[in-house]
N, C-alpha and C positions, 0 to 999 in steps of 0.2 A: 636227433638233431636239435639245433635250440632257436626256440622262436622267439626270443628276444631280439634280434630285427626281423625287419620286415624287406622283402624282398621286390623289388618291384619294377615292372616292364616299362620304363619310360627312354623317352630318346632325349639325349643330350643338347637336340636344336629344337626349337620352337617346332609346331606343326606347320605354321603359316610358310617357314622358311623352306619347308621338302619340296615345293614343287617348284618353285622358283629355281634351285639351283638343277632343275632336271640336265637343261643342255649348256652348264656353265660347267660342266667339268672337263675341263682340257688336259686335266690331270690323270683325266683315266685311265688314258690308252699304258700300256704299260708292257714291256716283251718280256720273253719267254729264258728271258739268258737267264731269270735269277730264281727260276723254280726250285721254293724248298719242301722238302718231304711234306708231309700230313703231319699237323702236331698230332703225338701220342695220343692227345682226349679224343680228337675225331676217330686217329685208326681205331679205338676200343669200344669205341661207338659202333662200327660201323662192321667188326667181328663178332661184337657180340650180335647183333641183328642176323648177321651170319649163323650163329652159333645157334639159334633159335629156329633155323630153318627158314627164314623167311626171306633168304633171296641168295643164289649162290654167288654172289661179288657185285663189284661197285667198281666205279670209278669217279671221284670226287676230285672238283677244281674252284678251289675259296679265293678269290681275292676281298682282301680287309685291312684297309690300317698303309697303305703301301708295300703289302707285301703279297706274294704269289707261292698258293701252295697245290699241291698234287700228287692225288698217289689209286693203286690199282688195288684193290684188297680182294682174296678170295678166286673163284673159281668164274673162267668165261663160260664153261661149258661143264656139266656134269655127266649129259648123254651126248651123244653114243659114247664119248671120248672124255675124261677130264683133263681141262686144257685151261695155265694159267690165265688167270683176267688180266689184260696189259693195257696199259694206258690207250694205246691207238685202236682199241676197242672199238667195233662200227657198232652202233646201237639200234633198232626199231624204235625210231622217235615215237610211235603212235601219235597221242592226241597234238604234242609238244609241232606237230606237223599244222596245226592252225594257228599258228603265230610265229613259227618260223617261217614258214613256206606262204599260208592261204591270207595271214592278214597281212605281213609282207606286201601280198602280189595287189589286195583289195588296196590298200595302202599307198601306195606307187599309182595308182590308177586314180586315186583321188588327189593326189599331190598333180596327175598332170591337168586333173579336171576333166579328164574320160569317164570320171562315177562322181556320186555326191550321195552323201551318207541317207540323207531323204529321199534318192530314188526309189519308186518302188519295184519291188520286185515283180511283180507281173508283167513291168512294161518290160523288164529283161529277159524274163522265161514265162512265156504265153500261157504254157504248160499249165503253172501257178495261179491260175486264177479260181476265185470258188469265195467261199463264207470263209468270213471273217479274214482272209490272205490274202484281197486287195488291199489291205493296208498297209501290210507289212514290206517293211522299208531296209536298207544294205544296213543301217544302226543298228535293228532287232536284228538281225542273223546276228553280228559281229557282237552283239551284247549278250544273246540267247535270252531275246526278251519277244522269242516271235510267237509264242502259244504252241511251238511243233514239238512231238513227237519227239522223245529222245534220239531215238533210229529208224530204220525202214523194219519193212516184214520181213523177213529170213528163214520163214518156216516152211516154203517152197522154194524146190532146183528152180535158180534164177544166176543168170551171169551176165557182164556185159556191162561198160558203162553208160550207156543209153537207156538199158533198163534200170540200172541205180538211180542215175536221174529221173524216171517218169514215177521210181519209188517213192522218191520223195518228195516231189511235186505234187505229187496226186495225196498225202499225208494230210489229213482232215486235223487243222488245229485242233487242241485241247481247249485253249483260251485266247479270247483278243491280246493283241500284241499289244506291247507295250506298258502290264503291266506286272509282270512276274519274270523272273530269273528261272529257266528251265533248261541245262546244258544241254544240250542238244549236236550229235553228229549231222543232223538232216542239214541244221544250219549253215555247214559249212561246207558243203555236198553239194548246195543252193550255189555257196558263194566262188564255192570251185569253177564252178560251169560257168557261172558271172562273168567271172576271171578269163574264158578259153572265149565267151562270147564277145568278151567288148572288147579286147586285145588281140584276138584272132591267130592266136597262140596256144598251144596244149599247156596246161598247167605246168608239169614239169621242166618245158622249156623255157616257161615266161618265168620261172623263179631262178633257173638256172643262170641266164643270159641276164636280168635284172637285177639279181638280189645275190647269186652265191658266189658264183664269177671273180666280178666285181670284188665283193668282200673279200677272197682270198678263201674260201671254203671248199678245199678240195674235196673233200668224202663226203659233201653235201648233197645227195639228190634222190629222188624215187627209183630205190631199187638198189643192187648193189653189183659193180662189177663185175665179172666172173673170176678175175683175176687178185679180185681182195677179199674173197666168198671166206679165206681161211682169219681173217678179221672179227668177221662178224660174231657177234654174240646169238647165239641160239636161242628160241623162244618155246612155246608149250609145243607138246605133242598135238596133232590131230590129226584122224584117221591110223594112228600108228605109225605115225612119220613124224621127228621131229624137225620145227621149221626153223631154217636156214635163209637168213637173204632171203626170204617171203614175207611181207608184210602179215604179220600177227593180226589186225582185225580184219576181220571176216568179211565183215560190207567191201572194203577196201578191196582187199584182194579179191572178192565176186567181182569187184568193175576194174579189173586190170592189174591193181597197185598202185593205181594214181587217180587221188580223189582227196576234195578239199577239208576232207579230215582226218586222214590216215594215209599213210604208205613213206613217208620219209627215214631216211637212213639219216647217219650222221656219228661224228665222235665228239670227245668232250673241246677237243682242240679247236676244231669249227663253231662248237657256239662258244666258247670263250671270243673268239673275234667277234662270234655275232654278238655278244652281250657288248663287247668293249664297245662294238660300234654305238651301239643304241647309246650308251653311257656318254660315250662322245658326240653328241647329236648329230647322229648317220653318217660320220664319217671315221672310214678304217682306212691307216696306209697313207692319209691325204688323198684318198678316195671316198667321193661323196654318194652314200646309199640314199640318206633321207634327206630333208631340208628339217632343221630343227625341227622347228613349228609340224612338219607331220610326226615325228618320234613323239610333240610334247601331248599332241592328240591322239596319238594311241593308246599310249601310258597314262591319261587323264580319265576321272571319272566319267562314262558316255551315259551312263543310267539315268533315268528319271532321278531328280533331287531326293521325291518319295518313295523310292521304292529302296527295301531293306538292304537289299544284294548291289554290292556296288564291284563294277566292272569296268574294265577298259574296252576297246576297241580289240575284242578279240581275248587282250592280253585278261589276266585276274587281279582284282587289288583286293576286295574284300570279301569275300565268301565262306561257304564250309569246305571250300577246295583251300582257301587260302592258309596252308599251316603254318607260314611263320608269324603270321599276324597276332599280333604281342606284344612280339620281341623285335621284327621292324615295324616302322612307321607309317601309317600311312601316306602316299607316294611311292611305296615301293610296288613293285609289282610281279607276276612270275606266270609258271602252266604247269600242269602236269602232264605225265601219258602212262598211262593203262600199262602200260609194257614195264613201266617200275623208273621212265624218267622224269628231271626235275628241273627248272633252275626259277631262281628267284634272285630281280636285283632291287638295289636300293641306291638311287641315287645320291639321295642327301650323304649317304657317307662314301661314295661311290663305290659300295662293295657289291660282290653279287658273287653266289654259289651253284655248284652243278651237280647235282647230282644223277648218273644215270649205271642201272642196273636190269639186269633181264629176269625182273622178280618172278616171271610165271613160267620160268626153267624151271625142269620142264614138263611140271604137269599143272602148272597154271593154282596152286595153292600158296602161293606167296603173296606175300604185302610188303611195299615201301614206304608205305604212309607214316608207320612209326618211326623209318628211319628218317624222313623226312624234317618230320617235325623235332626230333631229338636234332638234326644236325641244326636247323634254325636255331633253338634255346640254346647249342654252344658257340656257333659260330657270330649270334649278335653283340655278344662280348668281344671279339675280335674285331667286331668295325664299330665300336664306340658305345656302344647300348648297354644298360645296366646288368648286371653282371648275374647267369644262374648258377643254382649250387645243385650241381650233379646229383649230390645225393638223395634230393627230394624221387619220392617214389610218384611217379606220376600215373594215375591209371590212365590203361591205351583209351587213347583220344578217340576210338569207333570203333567199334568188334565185325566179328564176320557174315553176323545174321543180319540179312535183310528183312527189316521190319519197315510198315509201313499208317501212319498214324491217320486216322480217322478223315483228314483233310486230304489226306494224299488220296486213300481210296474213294472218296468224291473225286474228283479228278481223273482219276480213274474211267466212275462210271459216268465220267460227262454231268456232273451235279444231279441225278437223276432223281431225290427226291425236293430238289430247290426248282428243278428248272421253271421259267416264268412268274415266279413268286415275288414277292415285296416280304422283305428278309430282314429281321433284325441281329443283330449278331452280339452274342456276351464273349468280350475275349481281351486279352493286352498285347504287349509283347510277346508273350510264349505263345501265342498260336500263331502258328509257324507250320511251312509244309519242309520237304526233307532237303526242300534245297535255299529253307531260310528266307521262302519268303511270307510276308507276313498274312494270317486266313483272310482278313480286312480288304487286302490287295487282290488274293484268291477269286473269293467271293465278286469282287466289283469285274473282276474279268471273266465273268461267267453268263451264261444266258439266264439271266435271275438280274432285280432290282436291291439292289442295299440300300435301306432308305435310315437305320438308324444302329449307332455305337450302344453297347452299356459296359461300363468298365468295371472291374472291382476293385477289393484292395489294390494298396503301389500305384495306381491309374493305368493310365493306357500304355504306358509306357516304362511302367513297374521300378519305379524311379522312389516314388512318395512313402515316406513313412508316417500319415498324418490322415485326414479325411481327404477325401478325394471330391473336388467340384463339378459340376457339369459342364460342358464344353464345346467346343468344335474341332473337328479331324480338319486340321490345315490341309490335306494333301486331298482329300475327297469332297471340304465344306460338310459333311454328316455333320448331325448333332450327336454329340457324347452323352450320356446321360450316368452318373453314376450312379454303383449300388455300394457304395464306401462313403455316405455324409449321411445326409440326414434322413436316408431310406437307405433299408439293405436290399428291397429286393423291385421290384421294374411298379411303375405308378402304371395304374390302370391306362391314365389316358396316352403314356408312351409306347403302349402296348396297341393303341389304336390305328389301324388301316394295316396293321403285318399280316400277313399270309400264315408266317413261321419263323418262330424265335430260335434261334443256331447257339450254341453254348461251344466255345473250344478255347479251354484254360489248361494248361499244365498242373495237375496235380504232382506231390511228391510224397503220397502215401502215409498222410500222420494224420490221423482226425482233426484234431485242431489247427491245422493248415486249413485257414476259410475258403479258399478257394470252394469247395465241395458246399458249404454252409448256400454261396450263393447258388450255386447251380439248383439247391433244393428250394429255397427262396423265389427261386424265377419260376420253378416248376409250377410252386404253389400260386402265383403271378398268371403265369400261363394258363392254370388250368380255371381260373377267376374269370380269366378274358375268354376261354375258349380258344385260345390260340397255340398249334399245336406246337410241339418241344423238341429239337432234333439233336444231340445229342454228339459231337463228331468226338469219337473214343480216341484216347490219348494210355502209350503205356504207364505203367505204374515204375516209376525208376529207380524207385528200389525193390523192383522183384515183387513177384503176384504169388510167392509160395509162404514167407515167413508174416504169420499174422500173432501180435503178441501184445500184451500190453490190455491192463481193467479194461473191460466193456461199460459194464452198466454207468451212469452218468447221474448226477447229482440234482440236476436241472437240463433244459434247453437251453442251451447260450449260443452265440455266431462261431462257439470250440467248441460247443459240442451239441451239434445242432439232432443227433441222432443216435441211439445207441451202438457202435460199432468200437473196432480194436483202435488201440492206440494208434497202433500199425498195422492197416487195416489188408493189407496181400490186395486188394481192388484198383480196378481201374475206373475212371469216372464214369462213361459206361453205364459198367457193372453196380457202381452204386447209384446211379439214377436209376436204374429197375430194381435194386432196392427202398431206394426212399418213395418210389410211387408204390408199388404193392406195400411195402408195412407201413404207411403213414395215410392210404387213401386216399392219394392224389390222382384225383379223374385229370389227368392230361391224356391227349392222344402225342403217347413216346416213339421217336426211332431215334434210335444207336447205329452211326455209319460205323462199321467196327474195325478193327485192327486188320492188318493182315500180314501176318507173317510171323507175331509175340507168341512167345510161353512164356507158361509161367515163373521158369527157374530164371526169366532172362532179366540182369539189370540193363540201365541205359549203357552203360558204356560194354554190351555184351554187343550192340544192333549197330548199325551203320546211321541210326539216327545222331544226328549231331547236338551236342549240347547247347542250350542256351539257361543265363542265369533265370531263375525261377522269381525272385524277390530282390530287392536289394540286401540282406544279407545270406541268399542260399545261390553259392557260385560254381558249387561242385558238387558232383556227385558224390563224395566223400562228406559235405556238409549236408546235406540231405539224408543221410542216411543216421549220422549221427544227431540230427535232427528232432528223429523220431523218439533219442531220451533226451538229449541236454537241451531242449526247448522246452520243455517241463520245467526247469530251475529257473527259468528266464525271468520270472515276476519274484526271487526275491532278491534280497539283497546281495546282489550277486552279476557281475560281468558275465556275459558268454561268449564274447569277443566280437559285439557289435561295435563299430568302431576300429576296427583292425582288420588285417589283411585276409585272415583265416575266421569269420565267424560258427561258431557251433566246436572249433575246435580246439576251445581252448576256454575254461572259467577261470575267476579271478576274482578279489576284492583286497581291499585294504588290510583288512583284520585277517587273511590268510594267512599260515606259514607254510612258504612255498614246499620246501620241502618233508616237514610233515604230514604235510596236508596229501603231496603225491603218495607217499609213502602207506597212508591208510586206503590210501585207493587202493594200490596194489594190492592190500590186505586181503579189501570184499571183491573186487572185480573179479571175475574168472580168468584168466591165463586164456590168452591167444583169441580176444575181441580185438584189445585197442590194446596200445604200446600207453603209459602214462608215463609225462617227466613232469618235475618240476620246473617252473617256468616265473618270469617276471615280465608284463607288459605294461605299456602304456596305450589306451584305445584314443582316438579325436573324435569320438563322441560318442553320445549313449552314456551306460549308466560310467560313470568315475572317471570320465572325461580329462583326460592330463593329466592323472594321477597316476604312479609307477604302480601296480599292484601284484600278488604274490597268487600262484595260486598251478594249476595244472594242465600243460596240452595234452590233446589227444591225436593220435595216428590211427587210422584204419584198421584193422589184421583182417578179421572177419565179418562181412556185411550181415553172413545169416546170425551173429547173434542178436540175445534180447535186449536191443537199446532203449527200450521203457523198463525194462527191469535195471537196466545200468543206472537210467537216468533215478530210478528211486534208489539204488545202492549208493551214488553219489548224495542225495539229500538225506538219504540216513547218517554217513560220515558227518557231512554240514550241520543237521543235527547238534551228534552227538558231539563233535568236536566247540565249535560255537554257537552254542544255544541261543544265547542272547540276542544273535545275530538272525535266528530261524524265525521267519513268518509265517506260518502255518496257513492263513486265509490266500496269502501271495502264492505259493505252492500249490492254491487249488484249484486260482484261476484255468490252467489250462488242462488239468488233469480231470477237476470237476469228480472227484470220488474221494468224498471226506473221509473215509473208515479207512483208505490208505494212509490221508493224508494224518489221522490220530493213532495210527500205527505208529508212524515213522516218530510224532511224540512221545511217542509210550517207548522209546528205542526197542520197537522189537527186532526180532530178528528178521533180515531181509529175505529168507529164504522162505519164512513164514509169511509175509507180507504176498513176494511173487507165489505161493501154492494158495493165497486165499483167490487168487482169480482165473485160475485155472478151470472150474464150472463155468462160470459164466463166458470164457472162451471157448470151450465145448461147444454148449448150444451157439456162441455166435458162429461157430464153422458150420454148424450145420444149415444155421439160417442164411447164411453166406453162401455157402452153395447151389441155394438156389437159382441164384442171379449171376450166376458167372455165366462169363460167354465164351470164354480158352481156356 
């Protein structure tokens, strides 16, 4: 494909103008007489996801642009029977059931002022009372910003909704509320009962009679007739029985089927009114569900200003749940459910999509997440947003291993080597736990003191490509202290009064990525003060098995603070129990460590979600080519800073574009990376507005050797334009001159990579010691 443009996710209206037109669209409502098929790209979309195994059918409903489409793809049932999937399809809403039905009913009760977002919950269920759950107020349920427990216990025979509720009542927070995003089923389990207590109605009847009714939603409700049983779409087996018209999650069905975060049924026809409704500010038919002003409050950001994870009232606007988020705008909003449904709307263009499927028919190994998100990037082209090109290979956006990184498992064990401490914390932006929110926020909501920031390169907020100054965390008042100006690593006396310095940075696995530089800087820091080092382990996201690339190093520098592989297969961790044992660093070490990584796994193998690393490392695809074409970076030479795709593509003036790919081809090996010739323009960095000539790269193979690449490409640059080649600029990050007078002498690259094969030898072995997976 050809990356001479640039592609990119903006919306056509301002941002300021999304939330404003939330309940100004009178033009929404729209009927059913003029349903057209499914254009071609969705149905091909949505069989190939088929074709993959990953969900036997779909049924999909886009309104975009003024137009209305739909259509039933694939199989409703596989067992006992295969039976086609037809649009009147009943579906197991699962989660999709806490914002149709539970913040619906929460909603309606605060629009009459029988609730108010700040009551607490204890004074509604008595049950609820204890540490730290007197605070927690109807906001944290509906935000899942209350510190509980994803779910209840389920590992003993329990039935009965009386006893789901004492389940979750009696649920020992993880953290004070209100300062982390943690989804949570307990939540709305809470807010169910809420719901039955302050309106003095069973949940199922109080959404029925208030909320489905009303709207016109006939196959809306908890449970499913017996008489439309042959409707319903079938979900996993269990016990050897597949489930029929039984509510799919487990808690749910232990307390009956009706419960404020599971048990809804429904088809696509019923939330299509529901969504027109909400799009029309709560009124469907010239029947009013909501009063604007409550639709503009559920769909509005309810999060703390500071905290990462931004949520609506129940509903999702910004998370690692949120997959169209992109390609729409901010103000748009949507849910998931478990059971493989979807919908997501967007006011500003008033479109909104549906997708729902019985992905874990029926033995519960399917995923909708890729279809999800694949339908987003084509469908936001259809309601006005910049246009994607199908052809880009996109790696899947979260694999199937659940991994869990060093912050989460604190959290886990209740902070258990922080707890009561006065806590320093090294971290930025990428310290993050698995639900995106930031270790900073983690931390402050823990039984432990945060009394101070230090940041490294990029700053806190991994923004800066420059020194980084000292500061203050607006959201907490902390002092920032950085280790990117005119100190790289913690001043004696900001190290005074902590208990224990916390280090939790994203590495991406390249020696010269500083990250790692400081965490051994702090050590040596820490072990000066006496203050001990705790270490929260982070995977390695390009895989813990391919270690490749010189070892031995020329000098000490902040790239090569240590002798290790280019591409070093470690996780931080694992090299902070290196750099204390081979360097002699009396600190007292603990490593909270991973749980759930190997080492074959890259990031997009795990259910961890991505976040950018650096301002120019955005993908896991840049990262890995990273670990050679960031070697070229100090000479005369673009590597697509400044453009859409950095690491993916070099360039300069004095290039010919297509020679130049063409000698690539030459030396590279067959089946790394695809090379074409290309012409770019960057807006900034090195040749700034200048059109330049030179080579993209696409992924094939992550296990190959991208520091061997990365010197097979400066031997071509070499050889082709000498004049052009810096030899001291090429060593800055490499730091091994005998390569770098190799690549002068044009020798041969194959003899260049067998010269470092010894001293990759011994570094496996001494590598091996400190591994911890």
């Amino acid at each position: 494909m050809s990356r001479d443009s640039d592609i990119r996710r903006t919306s056509n209206l301002p941002v300021a103008a999304l939330f404003l037109l939330l309940v100004s669209c009178t033009g929404a409502i729209r009927t059913d007489e003029a349903i057209r098929p499914l254009p071609v790209a969705i149905v091909e979309i949505i069989e190939d996801e088929i074709s993959k195994g990953h969900l036997p059918g779909a049924v999909v409903h886009i309104e975009a642009s003024g137009e209305v489409y739909r259509g039933a793809i694939g199989k409703r049932s596989l067992e006992p029977a295969v039976t086609p999937m037809k649009e009147d399809t009943i579906f197991d809403m699962a989660s999709l059931t806490k914002v149709v039905a539970t913040t619906s009913a929460v909603m309606k009760l605060i629009e009459r002022g029988d609730l108010a977002l700040e009551d607490r919950v204890v004074d509604l269920i008595p049950e609820f009372a204890g540490e730290w759950k007197n605070d927690v107020t109807i906001r944290h349920l509906m935000t899942h910003s209350s510190g509980l427990d994803p779910g209840v216990d389920l590992r003993d025979d329990w039935e009965g909704a009386e006893e789901g509720l004492i389940r979750a009542a009696t649920r020992r927070p993880r953290t004070k509320p209100g300062f982390l995003f943690r989804y949570s089923d307990v939540n709305f389990i809470l807010l169910g009962v809420i719901v039955e207590r302050v309106s003095g109605r069973s949940l199922d009847d109080f959404v029925r009679e208030e909320i489905f009714e009303p709207a016109g939603m006939v196959d809306t409700d908890f449970g499913v007739a017996r008489g439309n049983l042959h409707r319903v779409a079938p979900t996993e087996r269990v016990a050897g029985e597949i489930l029929h018209g039984v509510v799919h999650d487990p808690t749910s069905r232990r307390m009956g089927g009706v419960a404020g975060h599971a048990g809804l049924f429904s088809t696509v026809a019923d939330l299509t009114r529901f969504a027109r409704m909400l799009l029309n500010g709560g009124t469907i038919d010239g029947v009013r569900i909501f009063e604007p002003s409550t639709v503009r409050l559920m769909t509005s950001i309810a999060t703390p200003e500071a905290m990462a994870v931004r949520r609506g009232l129940g509903w999702d606007l910004d998370s690692i749940y949120s997959r169209p988020r992109g390609w729409f705008p901010m103000g748009s909003y949507g849910h998931t459910g478990w059971t493989g449904t979807f919908i997501w709307i967007d006011p500003a263009s008033e479109a909104f999509y549906i997708a729902l499927s019985n992905r874990v028919h029926p033995d519960g190994t399917g995923t909708a997440t890729i279809l999800q998100e694949r339908l987003g990037k084509a469908i936001s082209p259809m309601a006005g947003y910049a246009s994607w090109d199908p052809s880009i290979e996109i790696l899947p956006w979260r694999g199937p291993h659940a991994v869990s990184n060093g912050v989460d498992v604190l959290q886990d064990r209740r902070f258990e080597p922080l707890v009561g401490k006065r806590v320093g914390l090294i971290t930025n932006h990428t310290g993050r736990d698995k639900y995106g929110n930031l270790t900073r926020d983690v931390l402050r909501s823990g039984p432990l003191e945060l009394v101070s920031i230090f940041s490294p390169e990029h700053g806190l907020r991994g923004t800066l490509d420059e020194n980084v100054p000292d500061g203050r965390d607006e959201a907490s008042g902390l002092p920032i202290f950085s280790l990117y100006g005119e100190r790289r690593e913690p001043a004696a006396a900001s190290l005074d009064g902590l208990d224990v310095l916390v280090f939790d940075l994203q590495d991406i696995g390249s020696r010269y990525y500083t990250y790692i530089s400081t965490m051994a800087l702090a050590m040596e820091a820490a072990a000066e003060s006496g203050v001990p080092f705790v270490v929260l382990d982070r995977i390695n996201p390009i895989g813990g098995v391919a270690v490749q690339g010189p070892v031995e190093i020329d000098r000490e520098a902040f790239v090569a603070f240590h002798p290790v592989a280019v591409r070093h297969g470690m996780t931080i961790g694992e090299l902070a129990r290196m750099f204390r044992d081979e360097r002699g660093i009396e600190v007292e070490l603990t490593v909270v460590p991973l749980s759930g990584w190997k080492r074959g796994l890259y990031q997009n193998d795990t259910t961890l979600p991505w976040f950018d690393t650096s301002p120019n490392i955005r993908s896991l695809e840049e990262a890995i080519l990273y670990s050679g074409i960031g070697l070229l970076e100090y000479l005369d030479l673009s590597v697509g800073r400044g453009t859409a795709t950095p690491f993916e593509l070099i360039g300069a003036p004095y290039i010919d574009k297509n020679a130049f790919a063409s000698e690539l081809n030459d030396v590279i090996p067959p089946g790394c990376i695809t090379i074409e010739p290309v012409e770019f323009v960057a807006d900034a960095s090195k040749f700034a507005g200048e059109r330049v000539g030179g080579a993209a790269f696409d992924l094939v193979d992550p296990e190959c050797d991208f520091p061997a690449i990365g010197i097979r490409i400066a031997t071509v640059l070499h050889d082709m334009y000498p004049g052009e080649f810096r030899p001291e600029s090429f060593n800055i990050l490499l730091q091994d001159q005998d390569t770098v007078e190799l690549v002068e002498a044009s020798a041969d690259p194959d003899a260049i990579i067998e010269r470092w094969q010894p001293e990759l030898r011994e570094f496996l072995e001494r590598r091996r010691r400190h591994l911890l997976y």
